[in-house]
MDTraj code that builds the backbone (N, CA, C; nanometers):
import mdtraj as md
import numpy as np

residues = "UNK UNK UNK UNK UNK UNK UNK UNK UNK UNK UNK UNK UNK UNK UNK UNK UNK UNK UNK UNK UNK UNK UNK UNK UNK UNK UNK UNK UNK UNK UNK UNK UNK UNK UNK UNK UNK UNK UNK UNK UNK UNK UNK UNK UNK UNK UNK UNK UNK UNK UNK UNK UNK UNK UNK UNK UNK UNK UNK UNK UNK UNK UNK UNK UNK UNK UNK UNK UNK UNK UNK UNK UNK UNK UNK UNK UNK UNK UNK UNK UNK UNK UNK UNK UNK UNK UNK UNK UNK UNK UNK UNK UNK UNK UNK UNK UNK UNK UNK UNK UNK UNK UNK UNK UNK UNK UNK UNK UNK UNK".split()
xyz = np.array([
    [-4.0618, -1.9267, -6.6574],
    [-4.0937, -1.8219, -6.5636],
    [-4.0234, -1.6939, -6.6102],
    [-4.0898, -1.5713, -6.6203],
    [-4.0830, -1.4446, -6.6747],
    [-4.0012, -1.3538, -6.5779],
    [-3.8663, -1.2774, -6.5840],
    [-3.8806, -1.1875, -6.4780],
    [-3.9392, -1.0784, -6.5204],
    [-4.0072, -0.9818, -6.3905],
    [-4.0617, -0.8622, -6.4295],
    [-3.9809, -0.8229, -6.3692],
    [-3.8892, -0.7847, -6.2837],
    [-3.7783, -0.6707, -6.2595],
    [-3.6597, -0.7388, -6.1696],
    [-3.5471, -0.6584, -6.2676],
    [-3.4275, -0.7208, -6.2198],
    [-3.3666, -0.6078, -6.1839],
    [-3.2661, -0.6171, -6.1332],
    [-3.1284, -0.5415, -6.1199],
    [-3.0178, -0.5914, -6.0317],
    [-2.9493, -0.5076, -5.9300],
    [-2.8088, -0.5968, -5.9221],
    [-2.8713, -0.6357, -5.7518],
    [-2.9336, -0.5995, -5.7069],
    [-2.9959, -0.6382, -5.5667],
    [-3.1308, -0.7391, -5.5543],
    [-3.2358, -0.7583, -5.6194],
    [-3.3796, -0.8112, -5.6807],
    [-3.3539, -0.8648, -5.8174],
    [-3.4117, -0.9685, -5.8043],
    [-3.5114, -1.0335, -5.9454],
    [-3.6914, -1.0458, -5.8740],
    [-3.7593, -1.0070, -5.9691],
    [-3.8976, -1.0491, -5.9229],
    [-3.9361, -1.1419, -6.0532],
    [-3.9783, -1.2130, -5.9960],
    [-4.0422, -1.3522, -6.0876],
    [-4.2244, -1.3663, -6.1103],
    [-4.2938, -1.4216, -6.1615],
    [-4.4108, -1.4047, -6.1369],
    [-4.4322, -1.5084, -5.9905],
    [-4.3721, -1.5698, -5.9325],
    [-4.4473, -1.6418, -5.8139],
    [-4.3485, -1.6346, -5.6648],
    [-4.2301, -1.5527, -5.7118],
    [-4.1102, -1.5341, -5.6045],
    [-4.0483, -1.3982, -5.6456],
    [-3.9415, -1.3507, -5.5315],
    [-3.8838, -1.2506, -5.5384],
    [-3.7187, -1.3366, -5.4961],
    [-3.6317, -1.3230, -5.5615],
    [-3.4621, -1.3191, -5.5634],
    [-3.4324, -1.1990, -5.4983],
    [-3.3419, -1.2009, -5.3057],
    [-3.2878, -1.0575, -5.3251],
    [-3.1112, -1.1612, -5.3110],
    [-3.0403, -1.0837, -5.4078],
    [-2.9092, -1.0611, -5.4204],
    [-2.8233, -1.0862, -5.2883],
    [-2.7167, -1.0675, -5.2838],
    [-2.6078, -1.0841, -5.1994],
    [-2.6441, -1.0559, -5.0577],
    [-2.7797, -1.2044, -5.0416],
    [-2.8454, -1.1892, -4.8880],
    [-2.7319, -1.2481, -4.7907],
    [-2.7311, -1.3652, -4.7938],
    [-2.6225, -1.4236, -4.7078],
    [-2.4504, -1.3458, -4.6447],
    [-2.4318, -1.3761, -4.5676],
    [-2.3072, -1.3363, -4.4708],
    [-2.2632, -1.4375, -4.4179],
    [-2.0897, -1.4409, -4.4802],
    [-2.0240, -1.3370, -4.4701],
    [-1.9957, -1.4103, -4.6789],
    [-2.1037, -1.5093, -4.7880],
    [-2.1246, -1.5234, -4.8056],
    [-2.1934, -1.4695, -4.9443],
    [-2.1743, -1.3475, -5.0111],
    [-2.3037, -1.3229, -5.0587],
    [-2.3910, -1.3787, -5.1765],
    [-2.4308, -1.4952, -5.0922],
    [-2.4939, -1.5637, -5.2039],
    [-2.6874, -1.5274, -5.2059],
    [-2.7772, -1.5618, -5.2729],
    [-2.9236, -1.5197, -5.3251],
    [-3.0026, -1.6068, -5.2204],
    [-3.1252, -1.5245, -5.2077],
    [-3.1973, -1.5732, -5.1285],
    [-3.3342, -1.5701, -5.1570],
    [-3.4127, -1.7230, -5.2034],
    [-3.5213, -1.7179, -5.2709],
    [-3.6732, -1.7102, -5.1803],
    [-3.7501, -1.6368, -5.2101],
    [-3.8549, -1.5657, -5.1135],
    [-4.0017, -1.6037, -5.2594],
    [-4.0958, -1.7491, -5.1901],
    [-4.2396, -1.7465, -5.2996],
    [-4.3302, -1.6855, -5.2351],
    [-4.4026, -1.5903, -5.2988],
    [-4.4849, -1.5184, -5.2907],
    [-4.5945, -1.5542, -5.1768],
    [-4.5758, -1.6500, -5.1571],
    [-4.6980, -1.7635, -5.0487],
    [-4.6429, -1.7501, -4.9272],
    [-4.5520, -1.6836, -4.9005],
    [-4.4241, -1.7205, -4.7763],
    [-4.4680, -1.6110, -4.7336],
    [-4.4692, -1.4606, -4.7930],
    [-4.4892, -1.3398, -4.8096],
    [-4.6160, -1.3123, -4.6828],
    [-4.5983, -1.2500, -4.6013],
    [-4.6886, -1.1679, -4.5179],
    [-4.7593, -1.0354, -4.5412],
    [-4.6234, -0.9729, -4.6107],
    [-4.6747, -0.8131, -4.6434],
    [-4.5348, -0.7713, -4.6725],
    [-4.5112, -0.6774, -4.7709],
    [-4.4044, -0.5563, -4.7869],
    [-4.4244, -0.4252, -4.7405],
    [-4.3605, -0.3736, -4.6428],
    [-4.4072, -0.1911, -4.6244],
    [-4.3076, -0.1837, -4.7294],
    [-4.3217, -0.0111, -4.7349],
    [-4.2824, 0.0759, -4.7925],
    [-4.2250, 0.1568, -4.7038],
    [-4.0939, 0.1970, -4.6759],
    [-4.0396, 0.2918, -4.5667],
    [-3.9548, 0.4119, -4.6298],
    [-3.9134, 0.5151, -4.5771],
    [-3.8333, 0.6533, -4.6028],
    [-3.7124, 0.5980, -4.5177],
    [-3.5776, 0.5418, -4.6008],
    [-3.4719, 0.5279, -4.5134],
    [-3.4405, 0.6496, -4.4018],
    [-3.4166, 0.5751, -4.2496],
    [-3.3471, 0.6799, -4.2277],
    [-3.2537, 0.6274, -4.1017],
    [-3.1827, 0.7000, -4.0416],
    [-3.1042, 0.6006, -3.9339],
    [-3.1149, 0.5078, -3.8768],
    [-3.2357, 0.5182, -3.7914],
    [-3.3149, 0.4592, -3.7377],
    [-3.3676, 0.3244, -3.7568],
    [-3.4321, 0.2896, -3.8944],
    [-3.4288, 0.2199, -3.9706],
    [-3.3392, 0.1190, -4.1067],
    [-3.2174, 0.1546, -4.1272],
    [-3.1114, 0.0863, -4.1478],
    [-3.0769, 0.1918, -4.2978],
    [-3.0610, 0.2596, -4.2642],
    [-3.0502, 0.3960, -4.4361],
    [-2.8654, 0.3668, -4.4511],
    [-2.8150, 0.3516, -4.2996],
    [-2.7002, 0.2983, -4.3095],
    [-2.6112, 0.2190, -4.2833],
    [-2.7122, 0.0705, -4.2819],
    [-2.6721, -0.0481, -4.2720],
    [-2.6354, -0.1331, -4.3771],
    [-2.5016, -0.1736, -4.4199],
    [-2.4329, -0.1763, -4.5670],
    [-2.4722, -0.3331, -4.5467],
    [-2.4964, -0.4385, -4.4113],
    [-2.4762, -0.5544, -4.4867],
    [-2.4999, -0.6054, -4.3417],
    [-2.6058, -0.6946, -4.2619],
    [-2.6575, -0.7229, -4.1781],
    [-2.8142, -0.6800, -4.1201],
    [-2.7794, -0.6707, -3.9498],
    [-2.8671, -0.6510, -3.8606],
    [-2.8407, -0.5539, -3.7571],
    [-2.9073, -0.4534, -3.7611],
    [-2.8514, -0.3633, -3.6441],
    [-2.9061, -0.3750, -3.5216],
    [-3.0498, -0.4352, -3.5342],
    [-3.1313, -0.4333, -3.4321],
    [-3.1913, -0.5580, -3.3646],
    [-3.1524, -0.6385, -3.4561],
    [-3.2100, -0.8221, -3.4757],
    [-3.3194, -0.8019, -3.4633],
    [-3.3845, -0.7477, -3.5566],
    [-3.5132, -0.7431, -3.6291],
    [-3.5470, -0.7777, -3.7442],
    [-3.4468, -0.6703, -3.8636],
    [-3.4409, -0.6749, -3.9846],
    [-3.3410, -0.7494, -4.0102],
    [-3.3047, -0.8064, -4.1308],
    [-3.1582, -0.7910, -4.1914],
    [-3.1567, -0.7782, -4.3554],
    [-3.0451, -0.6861, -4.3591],
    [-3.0102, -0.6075, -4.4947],
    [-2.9035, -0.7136, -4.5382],
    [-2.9468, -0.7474, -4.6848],
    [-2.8373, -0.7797, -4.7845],
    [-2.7596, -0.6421, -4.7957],
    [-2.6342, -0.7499, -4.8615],
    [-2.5294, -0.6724, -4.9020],
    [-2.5328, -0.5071, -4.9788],
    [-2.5718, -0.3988, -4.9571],
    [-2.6055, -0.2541, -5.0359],
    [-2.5050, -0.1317, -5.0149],
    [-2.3607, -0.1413, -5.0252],
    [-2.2948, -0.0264, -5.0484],
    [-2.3574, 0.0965, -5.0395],
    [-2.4642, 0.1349, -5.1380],
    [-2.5159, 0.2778, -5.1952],
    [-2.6649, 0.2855, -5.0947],
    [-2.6958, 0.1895, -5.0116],
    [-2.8431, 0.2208, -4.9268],
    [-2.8464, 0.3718, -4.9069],
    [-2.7468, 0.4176, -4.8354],
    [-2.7799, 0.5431, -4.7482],
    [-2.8271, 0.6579, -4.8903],
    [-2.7977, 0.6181, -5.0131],
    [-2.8518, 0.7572, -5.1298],
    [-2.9579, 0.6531, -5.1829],
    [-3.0652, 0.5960, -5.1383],
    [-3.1744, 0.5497, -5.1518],
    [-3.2938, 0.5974, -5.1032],
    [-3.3971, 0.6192, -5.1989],
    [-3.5427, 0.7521, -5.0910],
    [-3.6326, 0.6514, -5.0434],
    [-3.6715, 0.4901, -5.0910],
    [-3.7417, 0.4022, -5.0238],
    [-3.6644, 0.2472, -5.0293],
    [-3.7061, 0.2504, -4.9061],
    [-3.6614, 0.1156, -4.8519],
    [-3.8156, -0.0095, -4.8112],
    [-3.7441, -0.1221, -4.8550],
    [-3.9067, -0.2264, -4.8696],
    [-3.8292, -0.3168, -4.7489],
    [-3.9215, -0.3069, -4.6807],
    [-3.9085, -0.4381, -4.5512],
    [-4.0069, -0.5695, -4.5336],
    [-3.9576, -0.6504, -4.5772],
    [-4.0434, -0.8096, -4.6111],
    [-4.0587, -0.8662, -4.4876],
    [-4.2143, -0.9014, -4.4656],
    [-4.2393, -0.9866, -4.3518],
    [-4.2375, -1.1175, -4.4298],
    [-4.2627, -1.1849, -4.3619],
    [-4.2274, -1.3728, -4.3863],
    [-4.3551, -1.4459, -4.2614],
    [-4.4818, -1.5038, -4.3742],
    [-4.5421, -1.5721, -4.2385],
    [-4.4338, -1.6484, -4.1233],
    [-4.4963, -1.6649, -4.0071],
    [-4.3955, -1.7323, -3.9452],
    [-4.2868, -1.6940, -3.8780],
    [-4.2472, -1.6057, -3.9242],
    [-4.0791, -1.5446, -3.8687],
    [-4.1054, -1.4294, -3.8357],
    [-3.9912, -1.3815, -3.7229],
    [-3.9907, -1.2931, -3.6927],
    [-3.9375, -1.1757, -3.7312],
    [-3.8345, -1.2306, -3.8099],
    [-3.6748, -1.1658, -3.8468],
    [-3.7397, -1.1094, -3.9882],
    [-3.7434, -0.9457, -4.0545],
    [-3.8055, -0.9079, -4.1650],
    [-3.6496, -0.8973, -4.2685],
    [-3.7003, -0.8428, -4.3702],
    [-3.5651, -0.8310, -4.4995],
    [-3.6233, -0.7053, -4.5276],
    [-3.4945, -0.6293, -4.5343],
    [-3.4946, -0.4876, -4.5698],
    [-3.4127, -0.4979, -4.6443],
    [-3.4791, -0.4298, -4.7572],
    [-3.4350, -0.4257, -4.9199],
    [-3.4195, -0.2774, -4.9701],
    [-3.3757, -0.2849, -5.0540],
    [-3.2976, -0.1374, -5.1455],
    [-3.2776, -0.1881, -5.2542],
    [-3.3105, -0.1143, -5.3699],
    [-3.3277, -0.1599, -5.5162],
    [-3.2525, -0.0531, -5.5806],
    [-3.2470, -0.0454, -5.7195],
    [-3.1460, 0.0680, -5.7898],
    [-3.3376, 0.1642, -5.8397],
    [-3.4074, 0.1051, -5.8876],
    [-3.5641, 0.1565, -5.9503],
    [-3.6735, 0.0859, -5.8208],
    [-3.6874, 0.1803, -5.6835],
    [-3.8113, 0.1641, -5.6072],
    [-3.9029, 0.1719, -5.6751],
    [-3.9344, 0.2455, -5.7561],
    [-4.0660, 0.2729, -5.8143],
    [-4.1116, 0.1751, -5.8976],
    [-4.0598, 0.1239, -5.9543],
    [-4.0781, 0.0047, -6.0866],
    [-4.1092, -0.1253, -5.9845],
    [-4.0056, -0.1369, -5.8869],
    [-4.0166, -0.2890, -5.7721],
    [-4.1834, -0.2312, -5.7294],
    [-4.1894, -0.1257, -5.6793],
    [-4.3612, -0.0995, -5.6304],
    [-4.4515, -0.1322, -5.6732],
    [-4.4508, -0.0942, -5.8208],
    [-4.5661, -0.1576, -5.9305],
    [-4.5820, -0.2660, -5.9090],
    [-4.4500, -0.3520, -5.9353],
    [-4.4405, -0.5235, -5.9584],
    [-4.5061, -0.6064, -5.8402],
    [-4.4799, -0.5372, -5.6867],
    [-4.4770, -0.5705, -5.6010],
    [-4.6711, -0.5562, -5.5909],
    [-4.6952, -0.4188, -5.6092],
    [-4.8442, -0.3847, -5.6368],
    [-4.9152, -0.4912, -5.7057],
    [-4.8671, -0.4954, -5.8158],
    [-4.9435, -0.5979, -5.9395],
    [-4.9832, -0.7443, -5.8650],
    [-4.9128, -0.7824, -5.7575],
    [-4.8999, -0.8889, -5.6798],
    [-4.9736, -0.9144, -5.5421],
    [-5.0148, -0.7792, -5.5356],
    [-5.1146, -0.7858, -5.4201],
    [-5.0133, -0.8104, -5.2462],
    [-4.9072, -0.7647, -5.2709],
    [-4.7913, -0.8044, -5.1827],
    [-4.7734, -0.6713, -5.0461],
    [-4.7732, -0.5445, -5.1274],
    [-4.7651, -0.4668, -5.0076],
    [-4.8741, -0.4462, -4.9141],
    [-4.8222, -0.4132, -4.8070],
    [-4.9317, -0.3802, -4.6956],
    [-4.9909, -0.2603, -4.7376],
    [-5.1017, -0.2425, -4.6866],
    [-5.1943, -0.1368, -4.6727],
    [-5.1615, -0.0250, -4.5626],
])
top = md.Topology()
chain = top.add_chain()
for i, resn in enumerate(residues, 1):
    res = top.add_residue(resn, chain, resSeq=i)
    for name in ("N", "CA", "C"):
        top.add_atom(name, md.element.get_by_symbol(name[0]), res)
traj = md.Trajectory(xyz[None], top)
């Protein structure tokens, strides 16, 4: 299995996505197959939405892995999960490159 994009938060694989230091208090990886996948938005961090949430849930909606540097991030990806309620809001070091990959996959929402 090939990755198409890594860095210190994501691995994308061809049939799963790895995000990084998901778990609390813990930060161990958290494996997500593409089949599980509901939809990815695409969001503009901003308060409201967790631009400065370093490592949890603010709202028990989402929850953010571990991200020091979120708040100097221009897009933020929020993962639905058939089934669940609870989404994953993600922050990458290259949004644009995860978009493609994520694109190529037929993964984000419309």
């Amino acid at each position: 299995m090939s990755i198409q994009y890594h860095d210190g938060y994501a691995d994308v694989f061809e049939d799963s996505i790895v995000i990084k230091k998901y778990y609390f208090p813990i930060p161990l990886s958290k494996r997500i197959d593409f089949n599980e996948i509901e939809s990815i938005s695409i969001e503009t961090p901003n308060i409201k939405n967790g631009k400065w949430r370093i490592w949890g849930s603010g709202n028990l909606n989402t929850w953010f892995p571990l991200d020091f540097d979120r708040h100097k991030r221009n897009k933020m990806f929020i993962i639905s999960i058939k089934d669940k309620r609870f989404k994953i809001g993600l922050t990458v070091t290259n949004p644009d490159k995860l978009t493609h990959m994520l694109g190529k996959y037929n993964l984000l929402a419309e």
